[in-house]
N, C-alpha and C positions, 0 to 999 in steps of 0.2 A: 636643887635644880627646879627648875619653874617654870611648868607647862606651856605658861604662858608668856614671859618674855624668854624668848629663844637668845641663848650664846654668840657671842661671834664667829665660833668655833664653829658653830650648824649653821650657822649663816654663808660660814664661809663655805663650809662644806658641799651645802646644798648647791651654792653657786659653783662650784663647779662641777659639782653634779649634772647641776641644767645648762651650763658651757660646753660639757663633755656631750650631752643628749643634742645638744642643741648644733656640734658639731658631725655625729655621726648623723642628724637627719639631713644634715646640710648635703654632708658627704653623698648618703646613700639615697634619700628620699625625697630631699626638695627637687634632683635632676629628674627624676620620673614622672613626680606630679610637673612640674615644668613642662616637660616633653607632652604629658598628658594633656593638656592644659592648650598648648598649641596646637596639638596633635585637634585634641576638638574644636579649636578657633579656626582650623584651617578646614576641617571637614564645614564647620557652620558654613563656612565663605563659600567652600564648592559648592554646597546644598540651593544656596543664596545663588552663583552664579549661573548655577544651572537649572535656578527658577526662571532667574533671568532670560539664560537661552532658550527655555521651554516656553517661557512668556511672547519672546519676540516670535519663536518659529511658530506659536499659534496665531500670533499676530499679523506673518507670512501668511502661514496659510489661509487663515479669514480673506486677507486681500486674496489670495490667488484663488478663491474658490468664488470671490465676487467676481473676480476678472472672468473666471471661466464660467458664471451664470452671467454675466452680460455678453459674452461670446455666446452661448447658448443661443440667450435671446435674441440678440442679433442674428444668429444663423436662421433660428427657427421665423422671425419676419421675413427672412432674405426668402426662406421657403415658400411662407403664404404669399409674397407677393409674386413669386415665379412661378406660384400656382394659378393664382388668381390671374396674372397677365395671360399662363396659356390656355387658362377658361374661356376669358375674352377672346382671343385671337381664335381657340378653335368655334365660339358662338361664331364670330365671324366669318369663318369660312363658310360655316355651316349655311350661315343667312346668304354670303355669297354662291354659293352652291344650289340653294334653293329658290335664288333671282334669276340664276342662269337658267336651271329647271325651267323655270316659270315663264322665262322670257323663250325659250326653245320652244315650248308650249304652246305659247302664243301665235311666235311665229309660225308651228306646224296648224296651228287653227286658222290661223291666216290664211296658210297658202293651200289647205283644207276648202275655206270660203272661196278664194278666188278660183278653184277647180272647179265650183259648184258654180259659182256667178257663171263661169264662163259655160260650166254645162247647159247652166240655165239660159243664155245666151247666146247659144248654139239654138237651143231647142226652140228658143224664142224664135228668133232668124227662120229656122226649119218650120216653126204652125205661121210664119209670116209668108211665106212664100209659096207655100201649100195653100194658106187664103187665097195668095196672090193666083196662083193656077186655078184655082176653083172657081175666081171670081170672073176672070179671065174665060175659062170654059164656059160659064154659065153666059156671059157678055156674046161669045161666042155661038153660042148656040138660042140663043133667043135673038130675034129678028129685030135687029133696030130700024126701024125705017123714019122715025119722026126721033125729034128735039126733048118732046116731052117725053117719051119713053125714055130715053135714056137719060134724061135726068131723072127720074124717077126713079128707075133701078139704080140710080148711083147714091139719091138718098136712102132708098132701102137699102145695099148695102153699107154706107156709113151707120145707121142705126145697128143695122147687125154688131157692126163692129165695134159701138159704143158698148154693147150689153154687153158680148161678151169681154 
């Protein structure tokens, strides 16, 4: 026998040796690795699907967290300009409050002066007519008998009444 070319008889042997091996793996162990086999193709695909889902619901939320900072911003303008309008509006009161002020003011200055014109007016009237009696008294009481006299005292008192 000869190591080196093998018999029919181990030839044949062998082959059924490796038909026999080759059906108890079939039997018992291609179904497992099989199973195993899909078993991890199918977790691959969840892993992959639920990149996927995690991909888009970040992609969700990116959009919804812009939406809610231009919401922000938009709120927080809507704010500065509701402030800013009732800055103006209360300046404006403020300056109309302080016209009314001012124009009240006036008017009690006014009617301030016209109490006094009229005091002064009074008073005036009153040293006019008390001239008028004094000048009157003195007319009276000095002797007119001539022309010239009494025009004289009537240009002396017009000079009077120029000085003062």
């Amino acid at each position: 026998m000869d190591l080196i070319t093998p018999g029919t008889g181990l030839i044949f042997w062998q082959l059924i040796g490796f038909l026999g091996l080759l059906f108890i793996l079939i039997k018992f162990a291609w179904k497992p690795m099989l199973e195993a086999l899909e078993e991890r193709e199918s977790s691959i695909e969840n892993a992959l699907k639920s990149a996927e889902i995690a991909r888009n619901e970040m992609a969700n939320l990116k959009a919804e967290n812009e939406k809610l900072l231009a919401e922000a911003r938009k709120e927080r303008d809507e704010i500065l300009a509701k402030a800013h309008e009732s800055s103006t509006r209360m300046i404006e009161e403020a300056k109309d409050q302080a016209t009314k002020a001012g124009n009240e003011m006036i008017e009690k200055a006014k009617a301030v002066i016209e109490t006094e014109k009229k005091a002064a007016l009074a008073e005036v009237k009153t040293q006019v007519a008390t001239l008028t009696l004094e000048v009157s008294e003195k007319l009276l009481r000095k002797n007119l008998s001539d022309d010239k006299a009494q025009k004289e005292l009537v240009d002396e008192f017009v000079k009077d009444l120029k000085l003062n």
